[in-house]
C-alpha positions in Angstrom: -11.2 12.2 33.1 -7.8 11.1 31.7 -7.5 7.6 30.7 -7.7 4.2 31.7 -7.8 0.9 31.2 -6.3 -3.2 30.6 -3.0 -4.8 31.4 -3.7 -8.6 32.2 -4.0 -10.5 28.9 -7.4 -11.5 29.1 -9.3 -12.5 25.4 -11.5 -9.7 25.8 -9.0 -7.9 23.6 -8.9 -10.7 20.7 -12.7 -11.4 20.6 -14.5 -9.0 19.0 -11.7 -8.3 16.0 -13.8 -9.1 13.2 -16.6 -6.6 14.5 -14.2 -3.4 14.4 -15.7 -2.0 11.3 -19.0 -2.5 12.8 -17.9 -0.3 16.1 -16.3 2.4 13.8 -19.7 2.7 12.1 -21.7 3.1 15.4 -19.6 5.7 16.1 -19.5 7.3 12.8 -23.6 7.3 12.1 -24.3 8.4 15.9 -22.1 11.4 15.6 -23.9 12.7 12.3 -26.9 13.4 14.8 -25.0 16.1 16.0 -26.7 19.3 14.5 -30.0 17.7 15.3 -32.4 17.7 18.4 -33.7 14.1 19.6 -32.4 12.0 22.0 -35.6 12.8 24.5 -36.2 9.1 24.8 -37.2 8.4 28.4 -35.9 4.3 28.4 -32.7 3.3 27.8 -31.9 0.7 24.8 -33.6 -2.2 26.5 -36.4 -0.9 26.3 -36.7 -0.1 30.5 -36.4 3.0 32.5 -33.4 3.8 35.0 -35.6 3.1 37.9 -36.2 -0.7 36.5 -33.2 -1.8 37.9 -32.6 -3.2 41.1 -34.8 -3.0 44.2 -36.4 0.7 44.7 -35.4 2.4 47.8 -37.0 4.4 50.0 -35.6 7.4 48.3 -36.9 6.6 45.6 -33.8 5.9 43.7 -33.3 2.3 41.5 -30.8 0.8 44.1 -31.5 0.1 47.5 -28.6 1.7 49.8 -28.5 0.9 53.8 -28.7 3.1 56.4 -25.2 4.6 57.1 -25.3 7.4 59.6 -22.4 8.1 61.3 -20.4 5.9 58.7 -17.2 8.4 56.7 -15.7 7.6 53.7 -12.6 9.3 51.7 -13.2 8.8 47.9 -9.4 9.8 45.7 -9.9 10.7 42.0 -7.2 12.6 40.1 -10.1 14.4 38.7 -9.9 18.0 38.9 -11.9 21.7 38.1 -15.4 21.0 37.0 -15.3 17.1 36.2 -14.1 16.7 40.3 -17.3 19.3 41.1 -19.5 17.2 38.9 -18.5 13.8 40.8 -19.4 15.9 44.3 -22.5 16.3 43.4 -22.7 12.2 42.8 -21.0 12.0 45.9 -23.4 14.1 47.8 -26.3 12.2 47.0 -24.8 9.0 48.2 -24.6 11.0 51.6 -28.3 12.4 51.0 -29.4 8.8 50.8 -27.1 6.7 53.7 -26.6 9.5 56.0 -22.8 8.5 55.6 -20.2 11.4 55.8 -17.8 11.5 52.3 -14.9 13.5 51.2 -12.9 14.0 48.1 -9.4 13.3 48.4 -7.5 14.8 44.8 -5.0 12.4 44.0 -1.5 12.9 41.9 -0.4 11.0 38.9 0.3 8.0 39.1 -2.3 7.6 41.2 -0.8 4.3 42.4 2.6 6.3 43.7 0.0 8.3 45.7 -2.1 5.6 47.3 1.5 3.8 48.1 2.5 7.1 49.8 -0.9 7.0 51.9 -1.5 3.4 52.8 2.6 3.3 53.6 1.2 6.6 55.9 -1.7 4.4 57.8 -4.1 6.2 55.9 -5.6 4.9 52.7 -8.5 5.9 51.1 -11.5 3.7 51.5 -12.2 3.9 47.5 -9.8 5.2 44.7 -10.9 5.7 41.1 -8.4 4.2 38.8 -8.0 5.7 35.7 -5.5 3.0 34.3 -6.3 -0.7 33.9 -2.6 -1.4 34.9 -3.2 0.3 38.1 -6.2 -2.2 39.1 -4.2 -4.8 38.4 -0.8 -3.4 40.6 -3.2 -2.2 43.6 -4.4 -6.0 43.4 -1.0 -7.5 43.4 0.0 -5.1 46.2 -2.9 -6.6 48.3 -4.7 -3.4 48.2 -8.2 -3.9 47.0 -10.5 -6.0 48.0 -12.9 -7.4 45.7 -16.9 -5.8 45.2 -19.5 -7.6 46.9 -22.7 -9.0 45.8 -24.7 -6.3 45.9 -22.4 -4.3 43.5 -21.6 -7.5 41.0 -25.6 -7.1 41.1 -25.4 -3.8 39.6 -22.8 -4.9 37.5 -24.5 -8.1 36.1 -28.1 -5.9 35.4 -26.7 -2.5 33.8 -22.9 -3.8 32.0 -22.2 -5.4 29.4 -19.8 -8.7 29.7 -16.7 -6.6 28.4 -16.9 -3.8 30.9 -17.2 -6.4 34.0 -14.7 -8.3 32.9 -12.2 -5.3 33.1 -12.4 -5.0 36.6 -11.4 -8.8 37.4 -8.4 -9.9 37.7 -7.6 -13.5 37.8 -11.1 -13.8 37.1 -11.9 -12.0 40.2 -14.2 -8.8 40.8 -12.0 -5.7 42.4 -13.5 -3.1 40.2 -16.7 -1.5 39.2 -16.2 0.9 35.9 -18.2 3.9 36.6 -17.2 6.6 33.8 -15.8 5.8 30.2 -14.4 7.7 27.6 -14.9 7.4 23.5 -11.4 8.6 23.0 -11.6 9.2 18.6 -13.3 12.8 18.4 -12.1 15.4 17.0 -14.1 18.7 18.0 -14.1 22.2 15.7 -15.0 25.6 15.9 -18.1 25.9 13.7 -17.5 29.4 13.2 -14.0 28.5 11.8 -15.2 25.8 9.5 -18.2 28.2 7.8 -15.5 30.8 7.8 -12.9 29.2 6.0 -15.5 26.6 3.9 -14.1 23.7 5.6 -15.6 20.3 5.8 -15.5 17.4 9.2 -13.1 14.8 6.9 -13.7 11.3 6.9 -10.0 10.3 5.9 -6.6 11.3 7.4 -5.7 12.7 3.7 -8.9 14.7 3.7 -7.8 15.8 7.2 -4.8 17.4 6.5 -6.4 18.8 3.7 -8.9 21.0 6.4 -6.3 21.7 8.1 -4.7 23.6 5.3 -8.0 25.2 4.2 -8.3 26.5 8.1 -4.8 27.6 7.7 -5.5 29.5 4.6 -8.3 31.3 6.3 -5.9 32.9 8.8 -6.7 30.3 12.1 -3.8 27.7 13.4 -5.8 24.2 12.5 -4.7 22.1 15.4 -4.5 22.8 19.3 -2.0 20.5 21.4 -2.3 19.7 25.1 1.7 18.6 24.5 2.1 19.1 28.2 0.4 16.6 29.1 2.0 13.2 27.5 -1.4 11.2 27.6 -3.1 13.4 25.2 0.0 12.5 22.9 -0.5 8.9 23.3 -4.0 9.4 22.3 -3.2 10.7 19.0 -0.8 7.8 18.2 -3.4 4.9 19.2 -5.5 6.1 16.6 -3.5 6.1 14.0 -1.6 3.4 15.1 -5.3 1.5 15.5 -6.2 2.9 12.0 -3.6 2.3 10.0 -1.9 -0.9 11.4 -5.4 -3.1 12.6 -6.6 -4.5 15.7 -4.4 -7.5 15.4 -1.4 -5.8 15.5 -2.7 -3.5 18.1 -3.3 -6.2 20.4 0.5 -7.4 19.9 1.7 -4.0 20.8 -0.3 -3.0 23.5 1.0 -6.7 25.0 4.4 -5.9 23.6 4.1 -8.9 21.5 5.8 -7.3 19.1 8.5 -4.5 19.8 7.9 -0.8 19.2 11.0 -1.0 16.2 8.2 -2.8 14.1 7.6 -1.3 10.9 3.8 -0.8 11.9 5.5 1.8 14.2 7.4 3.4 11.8 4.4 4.2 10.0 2.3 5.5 12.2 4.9 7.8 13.6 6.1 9.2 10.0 1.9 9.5 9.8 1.8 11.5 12.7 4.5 13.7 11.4 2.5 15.0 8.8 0.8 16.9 11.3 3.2 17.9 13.8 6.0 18.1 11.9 4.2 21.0 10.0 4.4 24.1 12.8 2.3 26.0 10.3 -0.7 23.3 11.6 0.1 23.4 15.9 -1.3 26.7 17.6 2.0 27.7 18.9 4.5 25.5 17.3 5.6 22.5 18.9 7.1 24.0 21.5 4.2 26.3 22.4 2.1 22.8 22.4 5.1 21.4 25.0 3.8 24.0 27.2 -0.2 23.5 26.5 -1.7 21.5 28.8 -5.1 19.9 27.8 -7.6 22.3 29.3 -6.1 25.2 27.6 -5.9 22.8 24.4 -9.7 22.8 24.5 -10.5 26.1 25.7 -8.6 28.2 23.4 -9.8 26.7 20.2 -13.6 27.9 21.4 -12.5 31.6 22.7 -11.2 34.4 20.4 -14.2 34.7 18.3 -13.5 34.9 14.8 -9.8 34.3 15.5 -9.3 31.2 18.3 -5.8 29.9 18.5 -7.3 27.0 16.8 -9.7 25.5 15.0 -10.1 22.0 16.1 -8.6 19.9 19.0 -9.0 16.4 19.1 -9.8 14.2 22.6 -12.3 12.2 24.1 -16.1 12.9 24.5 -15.0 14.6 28.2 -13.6 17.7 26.5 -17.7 19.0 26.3 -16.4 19.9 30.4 -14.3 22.4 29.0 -15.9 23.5 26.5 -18.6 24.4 29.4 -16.1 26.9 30.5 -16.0 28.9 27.6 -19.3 30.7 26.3 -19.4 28.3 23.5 -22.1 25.9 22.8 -22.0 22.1 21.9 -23.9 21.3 18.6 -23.8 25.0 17.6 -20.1 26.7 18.5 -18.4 23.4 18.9 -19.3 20.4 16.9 -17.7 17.1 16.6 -16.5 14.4 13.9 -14.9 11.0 14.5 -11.0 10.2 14.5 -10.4 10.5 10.3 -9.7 7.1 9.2 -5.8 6.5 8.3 -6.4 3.0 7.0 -9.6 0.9 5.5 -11.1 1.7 8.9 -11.3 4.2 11.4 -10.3 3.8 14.8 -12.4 3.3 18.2 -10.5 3.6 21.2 -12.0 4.1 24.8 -10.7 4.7 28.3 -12.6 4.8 31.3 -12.4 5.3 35.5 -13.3 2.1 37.9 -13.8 2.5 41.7 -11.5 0.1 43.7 -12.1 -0.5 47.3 -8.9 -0.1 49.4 -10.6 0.1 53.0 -13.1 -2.8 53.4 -16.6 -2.0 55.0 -20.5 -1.7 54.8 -20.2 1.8 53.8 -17.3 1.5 51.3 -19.3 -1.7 49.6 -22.4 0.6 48.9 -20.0 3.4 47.6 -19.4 1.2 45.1 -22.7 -0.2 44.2 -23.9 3.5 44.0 -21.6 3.8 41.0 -22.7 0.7 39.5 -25.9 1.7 39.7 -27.8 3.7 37.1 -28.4 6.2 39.7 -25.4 7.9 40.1 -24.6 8.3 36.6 -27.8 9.4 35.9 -26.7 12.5 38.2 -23.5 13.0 36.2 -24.9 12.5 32.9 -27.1 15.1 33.3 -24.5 17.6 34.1 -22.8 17.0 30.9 -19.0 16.0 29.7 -19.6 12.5 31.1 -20.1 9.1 29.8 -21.5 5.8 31.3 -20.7 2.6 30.5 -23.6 2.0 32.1 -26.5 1.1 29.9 -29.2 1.2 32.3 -29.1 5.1 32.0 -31.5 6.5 29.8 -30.0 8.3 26.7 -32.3 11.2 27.5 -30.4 11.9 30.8 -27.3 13.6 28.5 -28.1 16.9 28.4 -27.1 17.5 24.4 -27.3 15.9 21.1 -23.8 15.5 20.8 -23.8 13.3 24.3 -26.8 11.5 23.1 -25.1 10.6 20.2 -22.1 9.6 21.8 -23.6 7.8 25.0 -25.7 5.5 22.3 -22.7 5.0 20.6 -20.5 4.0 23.7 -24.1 1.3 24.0 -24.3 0.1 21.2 -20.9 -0.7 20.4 -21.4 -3.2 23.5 -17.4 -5.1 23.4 -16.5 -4.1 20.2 -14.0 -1.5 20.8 -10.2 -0.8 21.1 -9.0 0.1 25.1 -6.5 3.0 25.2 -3.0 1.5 24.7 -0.9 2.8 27.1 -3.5 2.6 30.2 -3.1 -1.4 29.1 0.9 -0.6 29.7 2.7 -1.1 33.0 2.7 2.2 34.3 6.1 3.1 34.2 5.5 3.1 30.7 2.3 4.2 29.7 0.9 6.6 32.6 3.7 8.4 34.1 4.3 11.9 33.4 8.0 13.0 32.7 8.8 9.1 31.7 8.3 6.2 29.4 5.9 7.1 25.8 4.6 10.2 27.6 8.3 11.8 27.9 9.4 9.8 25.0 6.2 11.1 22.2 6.3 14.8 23.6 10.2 14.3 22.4 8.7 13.2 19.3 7.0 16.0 19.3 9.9 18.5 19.4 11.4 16.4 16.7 9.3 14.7 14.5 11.8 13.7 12.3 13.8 11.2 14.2 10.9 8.4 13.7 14.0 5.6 14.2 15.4 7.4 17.8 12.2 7.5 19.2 11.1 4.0 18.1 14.5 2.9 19.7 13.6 4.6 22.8 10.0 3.6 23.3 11.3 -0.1 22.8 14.5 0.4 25.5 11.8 2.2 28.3 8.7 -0.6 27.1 11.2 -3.4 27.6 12.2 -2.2 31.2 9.1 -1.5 32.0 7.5 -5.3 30.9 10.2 -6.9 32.5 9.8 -5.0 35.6 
């Protein structure tokens, strides 16, 4: 999972501004049930089971799928390692219960460079997962998709709330179903390093730099740094940018409303150089984080024993799938605390993933009910580093109390959350590697003193990119 999510200029982003603080404290209160057990509730938050919703089939499952033997389907994801093997195993169930044929086609970033390189080859996909709101709304104005059909705006009507449908319309139309989301303000820590150097999960950014300092003093680097990949880079400034500035101003930004020179930038650029700027804090320096991509970001803050090359890494609710990798455990190796607040409040950004239909047909069209369906990511759920938008999937079905936590969270917050900035970006801009804020922060990276040359260059590549 990487990222996703909202170009058009819809009011979902403007709605819900007042209830921020309320979102933040969803987030903050579920995540304090981290050390403890619970979450074995059998119902979701309504109050019904998985298997209330729609029409049983003869499989047994919630969601009655037609017959579809002989029927094959290609399905492209950019997903990768065990996240891609988890989504197989969704996949093969679909096939279990329609008798249809499907195969996994990896994609590249952008994925919308690789879809054009397929369908200008004859040979599209029948469904893509977009991981990139921008991209839904390109592969609609490129006549690529075709919008869901009833049976999946079913789905989408009994188990989503109104903010998560309306993020796959465009022009008020249905062309995506959002199967896999992303609480993308976590910050994740080696217990043993905390107990070991006395350090406590901070609340504020001033008490964060503060732990990281008390991890340094105990002899572990405090911060790991997937700087190779920009996305993860562009995470970290969303949340302080979210945090410090406000969602009003957020909005403008991600809409380029207001230009990237605005003193809001300013600040939360010179904020972000407290941290990088000190190579004392980044395992490897910043140029050792230039050449980090993510899964090593995550995976060597929970190896080494006593002496990781970190001590805490911060990304989205997905990095418990590489944690799995490691022999570390979530809730007692590896615990989690929210984004530390930089302003009054602290931040709640989300991505998420939404299947798109590119080849019209029966088979495709129950593809993509499937997802919509508690069903499928009930399957996924269960096999951990995975969150559903979905809120027709029991909260027992996460296989931890840190996922429990978090999937209620993701629930409860309903609409009242921040999407991930530059996944609401034209792509050029905000989702290409080597270009636009990814090329342009992992300079900032290198240099986090030139705060003024890199807002000047993040407005001169969001301008082209906007006008384009």
């Amino acid at each position: 999972m990487r990222r996703s999510l909202r170009t058009d200029r819809s009011p979902t982003h403007s709605t819900h501004r007042a209830a921020q603080a309320a979102a933040a404290a969803v987030i903050v209160g579920a995540l304090t049930l981290t050390a403890c057990g619970g979450g074995d509730d059998k119902k979701s938050d309504d109050g019904k089971s998985p298997a209330s919703s729609g029409d049983t089939a003869g499989s047994g499952g919630s969601v009655s799928l037609p017959k579809l033997d002989g029927a094959s389907l290609e399905v492209a994801a950019v997903w990768t390692g065990p996240e891609q093997a988890n989504f197989k195993k969704v996949l093969a169930e679909f096939e279990k219960r329609t008798g249809a044929k499907v195969t996994f086609v990896p994609a590249q970033d952008p994925i919308i460079n690789f879809l054009g390189s397929k369908i200008a080859g004859g040979a599209p996909p029948d469904v893509a997962l977009l991981p990139q709101v921008g991209a839904i709304k390109q592969a609609v104005e490129k006549k690529w998709a075709k919008p869901v059909g009833a049976e999946a705006q079913a789905q989408l009507a009994k188990n989503y709330s109104q903010g998560w449908q309306d993020l796959g319309k465009v022009d008020g139309k249905q062309y995506a179903v959002y199967y896999k989301a992303a609480n993308k303000s976590l910050v994740w820590y080696n217990t043993k390093v905390f107990e070991n150097a006395g350090a406590k999960e901070p609340t504020t950014w001033k008490d964060f730099l503060s732990t990281a300092q008390t991890v340094y003093d105990s002899g572990v680097t405090p911060v790991s740094v997937g700087g190779a990949d920009g996305w993860t880079l562009t995470d970290w400034f969303e949340n302080i940018y979210l945090s410090q500035a406000g969602p009003e101003k957020y909005d403008q930004l991600a809409q380029h409303k207001i230009k990237w020179t605005d003193p809001s930038v300013k600040d939360a650029l010179t904020t972000l150089a407290q941290l990088w700027g000190n190579k004392n804090y980044i395992a490897g320096g910043p140029d050792g984080a230039l050449q980090t991509e993510f899964p090593a970001s995550v995976t060597q803050t929970f190896t080494g024993g006593d002496q990781p090359k970190a001590g805490m890494v911060f990304e989205g609710d997905f990095v418990g799938v590489n944690i799995a990798e490691t022999k570390a455990k979530i809730g007692t190796d590896a615990k989690v605390f929210p984004f530390p607040a930089v302003g009054a409040k602290a931040p709640v950004v989300s991505g998420g993933d939404a299947a798109v239909v590119l080849k019209d047909s029966k088979a495709a069209q129950a593809l993509v009910t499937f997802l919509a369906s508690p069903d499928a990511a009930t399957i996924q759920a269960k096999l951990g580093g995975y969150l559903s938008p979905n809120k027709s999937v029991a909260n027992s079905a996460y296989p931890n109390a840190v996922q429990q936590s978090m999937a209620k969270a993701l629930i409860a917050a309903g609409d009242d959350f921040r999407f991930d900035m530059s996944d609401q970006a034209p792509q050029s801009f905000g989702g290409t590697p080597g270009k636009g804020e990814w090329k342009d922060l992992q300079d900032f990276l290198k240099n986090p003193k030139n705060v003024a040359g890199t807002q000047a260059k993040l407005e001169a590549d969001a301008a082209a990119a906007y006008k384009g």
